[in-house]
NUROTOR-187659 format. One record per residue (C-alpha): x, y, z. Coordinates in steps of 0.2 Angstrom, whole numbers, plus 2048, in hexadecimal, padded with zeros to 3 digits. Last residue first. Example, Ala and Ser with C-alpha at 12.3 -4.5 7.8 and 13.67 -1.06 7.14 Angstrom:
% NUROTOR-187659
8447FB824 83E7EA827 
***
This chain:
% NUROTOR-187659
7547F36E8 7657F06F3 76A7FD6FD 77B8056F8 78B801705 793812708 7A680C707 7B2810713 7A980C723 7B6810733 7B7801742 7B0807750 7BB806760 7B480376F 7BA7F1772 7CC7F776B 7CE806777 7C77FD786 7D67EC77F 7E47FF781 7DA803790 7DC7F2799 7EC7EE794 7F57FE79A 7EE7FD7A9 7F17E97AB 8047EB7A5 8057FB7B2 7FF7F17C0 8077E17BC 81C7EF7BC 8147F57CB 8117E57D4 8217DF7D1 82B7EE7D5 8237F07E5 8257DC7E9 8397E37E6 8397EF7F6 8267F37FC 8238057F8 8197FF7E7 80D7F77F4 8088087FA 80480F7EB 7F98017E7 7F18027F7 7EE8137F6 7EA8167E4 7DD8077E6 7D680F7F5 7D48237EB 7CD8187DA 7BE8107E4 7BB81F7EF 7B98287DD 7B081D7D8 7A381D7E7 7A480D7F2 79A7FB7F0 7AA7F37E6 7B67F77F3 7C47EC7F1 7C27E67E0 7BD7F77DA 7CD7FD7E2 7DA7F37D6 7D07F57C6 7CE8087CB 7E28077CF 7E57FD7C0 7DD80B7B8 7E481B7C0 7F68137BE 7F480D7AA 7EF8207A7 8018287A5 80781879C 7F781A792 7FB82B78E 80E82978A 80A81C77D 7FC828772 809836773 81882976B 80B82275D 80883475A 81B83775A 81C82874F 811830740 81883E740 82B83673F 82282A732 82A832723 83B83272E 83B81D72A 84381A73B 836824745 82B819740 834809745 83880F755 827812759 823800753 8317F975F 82B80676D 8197FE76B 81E7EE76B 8247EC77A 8197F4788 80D7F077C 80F7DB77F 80F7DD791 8007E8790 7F67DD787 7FA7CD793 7F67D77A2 7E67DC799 7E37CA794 7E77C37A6 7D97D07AD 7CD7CB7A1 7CB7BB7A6 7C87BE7B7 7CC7C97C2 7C17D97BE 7C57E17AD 7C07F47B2 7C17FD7A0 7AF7FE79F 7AE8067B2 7BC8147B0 7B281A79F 7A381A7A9 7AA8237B9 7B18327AC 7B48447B6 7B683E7C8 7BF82E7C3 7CB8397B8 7CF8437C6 7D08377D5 7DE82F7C7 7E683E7C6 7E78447D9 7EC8307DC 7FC8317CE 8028427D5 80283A7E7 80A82B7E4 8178357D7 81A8407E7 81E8337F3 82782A7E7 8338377E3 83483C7F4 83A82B7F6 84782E7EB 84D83A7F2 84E836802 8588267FE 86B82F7FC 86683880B 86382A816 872824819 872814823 88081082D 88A800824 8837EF824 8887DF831 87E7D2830 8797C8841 8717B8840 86A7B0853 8647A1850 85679985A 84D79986A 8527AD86D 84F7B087E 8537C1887 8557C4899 8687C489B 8687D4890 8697D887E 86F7E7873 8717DF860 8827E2857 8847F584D 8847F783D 8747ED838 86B7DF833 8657D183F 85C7C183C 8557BA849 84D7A984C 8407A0852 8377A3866 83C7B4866 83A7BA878 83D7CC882 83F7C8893 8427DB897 84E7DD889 8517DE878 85B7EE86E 85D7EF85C 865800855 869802843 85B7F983E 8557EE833 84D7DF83B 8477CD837 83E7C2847 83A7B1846 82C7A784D 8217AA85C 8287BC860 8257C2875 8287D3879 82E7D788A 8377E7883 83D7E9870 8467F886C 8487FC857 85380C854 856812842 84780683A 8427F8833 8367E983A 8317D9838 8297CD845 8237BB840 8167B1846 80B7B3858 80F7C585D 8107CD86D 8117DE875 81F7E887A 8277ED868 82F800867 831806858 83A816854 83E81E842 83281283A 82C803830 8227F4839 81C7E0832 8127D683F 80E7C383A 7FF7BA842 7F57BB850 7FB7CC856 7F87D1869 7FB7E1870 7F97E4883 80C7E8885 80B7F787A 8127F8866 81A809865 81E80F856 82682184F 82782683F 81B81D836 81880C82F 80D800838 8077EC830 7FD7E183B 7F97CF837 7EB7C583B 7DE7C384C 7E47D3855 7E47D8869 7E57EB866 7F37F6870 7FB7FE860 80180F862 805818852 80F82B84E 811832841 806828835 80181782B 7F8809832 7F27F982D 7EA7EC838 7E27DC833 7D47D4839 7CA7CF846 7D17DE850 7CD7E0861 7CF7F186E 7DE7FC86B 7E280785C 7EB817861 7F0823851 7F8832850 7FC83D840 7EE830836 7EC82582B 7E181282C 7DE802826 7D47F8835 7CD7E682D 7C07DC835 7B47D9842 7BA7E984C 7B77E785F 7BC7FB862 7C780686B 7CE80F85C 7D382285C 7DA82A84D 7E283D84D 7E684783D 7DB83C835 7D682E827 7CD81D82B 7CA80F824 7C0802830 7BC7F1829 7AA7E882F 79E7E383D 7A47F3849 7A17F085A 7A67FE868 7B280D868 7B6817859 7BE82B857 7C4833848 7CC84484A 7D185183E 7C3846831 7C2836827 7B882B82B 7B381A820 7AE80B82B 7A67FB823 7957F3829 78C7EF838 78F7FC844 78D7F8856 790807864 79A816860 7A281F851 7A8832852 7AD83D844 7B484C84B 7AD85B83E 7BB862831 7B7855824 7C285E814 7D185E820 7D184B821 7CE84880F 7DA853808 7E784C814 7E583B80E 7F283A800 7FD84380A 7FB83A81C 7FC828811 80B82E808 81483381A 80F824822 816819814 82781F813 82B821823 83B812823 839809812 82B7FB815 8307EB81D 8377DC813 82C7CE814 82C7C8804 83F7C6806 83B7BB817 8327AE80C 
***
């Protein structure tokens, strides 16, 4: 569905990756180099990351500068200020920073937000590409769908298997640029074309007013800074309790649909029977307890379902590596017009639910009446 696949807002996700990974890339001084075969998953983070040759598993990475000219039999999800990936992906590719040049031949789908894009003529997606950022510049190919947001969007010799969806208030293709389906066009300004480009099928332009991105700053500085403030606390209160973080991990199974359930049902009734108390002033004390109680699991349903989240993930990492991954993806999902909404709204039911059913399994019932031995 083209909604779902509505691109990320313009910068946004670069800039939280950079801040949430900052500490960690500064705290690793030394270069961290990777060469020959390494069979297993990747983690580097460092001022500058560095692999070439065979990597048996994902790559994360974090740095001030990332360098990947690699085979890589899985996934690349990476942050950095400047990032070159070439080489082969048999995976994905995710990639957050200032500045990203993709030149990889990859299996799946490649997703890029940053400020500036350039997607060389020797790179090759196998399945859907999704891009957010100030510049992009598309050279290379990609099998499926192409979509992309940003102020200026140039598309040279690029070739588009399927359809095509842009934001932008700029769109220029040329140089025997192809779209073998449609595209669907939204901007001020009409697309720039030459005599070279081919578009196999329809062409729909819709027409917006400039974009002003002043109004939206500030709210995506919100964001930014609630992703951040929400990932600090929930490394904290990993690094402080793992076991109380692992007892009230759910998993996916049943227990995951009951503490979704759970917290659905609080997220309702609990302002109901705060309202109540308060209603009946001797209970004001009473409800404002009730009220304390509320506000500290809605500050601690993020952390959780973020562990919940992460723990899924990377099951096999440290917790606090398990917590700082699901805060990322998470966060980064929330980004995502109206899916973001969706999943925040599942992640704070599931939170919620699963320390308020933690809360119940550990409670211990009180003993009012000392029960006398029988002679």
């Amino acid at each position: 569905m083209k909604w779902f696949k509505r691109p990320l807002i313009i910068l946004v996700i670069s800039f939280a990756i950079i801040g949430l990974f900052v500490g960690v890339a500064y705290a690793s001084n030394a270069d961290q180099i990777v060469q020959g075969t390494t069979d297993r998953t990747i983690f580097r983070a460092g001022r500058t990351v560095t692999i070439t040759g065979t990597v048996n598993g994902d790559v994360f990475c974090a740095a001030q500068t990332v360098n990947i000219n690699a085979t890589v039999n899985g996934d690349v999800i990476c942050a950095a200020q400047t990032m070159n990936v070439n080489g082969t992906v048999n995976g994905s590719v995710r990639l957050a920073g200032q500045s990203l040049t993709l030149g990889a031949k990859v299996e799946r789908n490649a997703s890029l937000a940053g400020q500036d894009i350039i997607v060389e003529h020797t790179a090759q997606v196998g399945q859907d590409m999704s891009l957010a950022a100030q510049t992009i510049s598309v050279n290379g190919n990609v099998t499926r769908d192409l979509t992309g947001a940003g102020n200026n969007m140039d598309m040279r010799g690029a070739v588009v298997g399927r359809d095509m969806l842009a934001y932008a208030n700029k769109l220029v293709l040329a140089d025997n640029t192809e779209v073998k389906g449609n595209v669907t066009y939204t901007s001020p300004s009409t697309v720039q074309r030459d005599g070279t480009t081919k578009i196999g099928g329809n062409l729909t332009y819709h027409k917006s007013a400039e974009r002003q991105h002043r109004s939206g700053n500030g709210l995506v500085v919100f964001k930014l800074f609630w992703m951040v403030a929400m990932t600090a606390l929930a490394v904290v209160l990993v690094a402080l309790f793992p076991a109380l973080f692992r007892r009230w991990n759910t998993g996916w199974g049943a227990n995951f649909g009951w503490a979704v359930l759970v917290g659905f049902v609080a997220m309702f009734v609990l302002p109901v029977m705060i309202f109540a108390l308060m209603a009946t002033v001797v209970g004001i004390p009473l409800g404002l307890l009730l009220l304390l109680l509320w506000l500290i699991v809605m500050l601690l349903s993020m952390p959780v379902a973020a562990y919940i989240g992460g723990s899924q993930l990377v099951p096999q990492l440290h917790p606090v590596w398990v917590v700082l991954i699901g805060s990322v993806v998470l966060g980064l999902i929330e980004l995502i017009p109206v899916v973001g909404w969706i999943v925040g709204m599942i992640a704070y039911w599931l939170g919620s639910g699963a320390l308020l059913m933690g809360f119940y399994r550990h409670y211990r019932h009180p003993v009012y009446i000392k029960e006398v031995a029988k002679e």
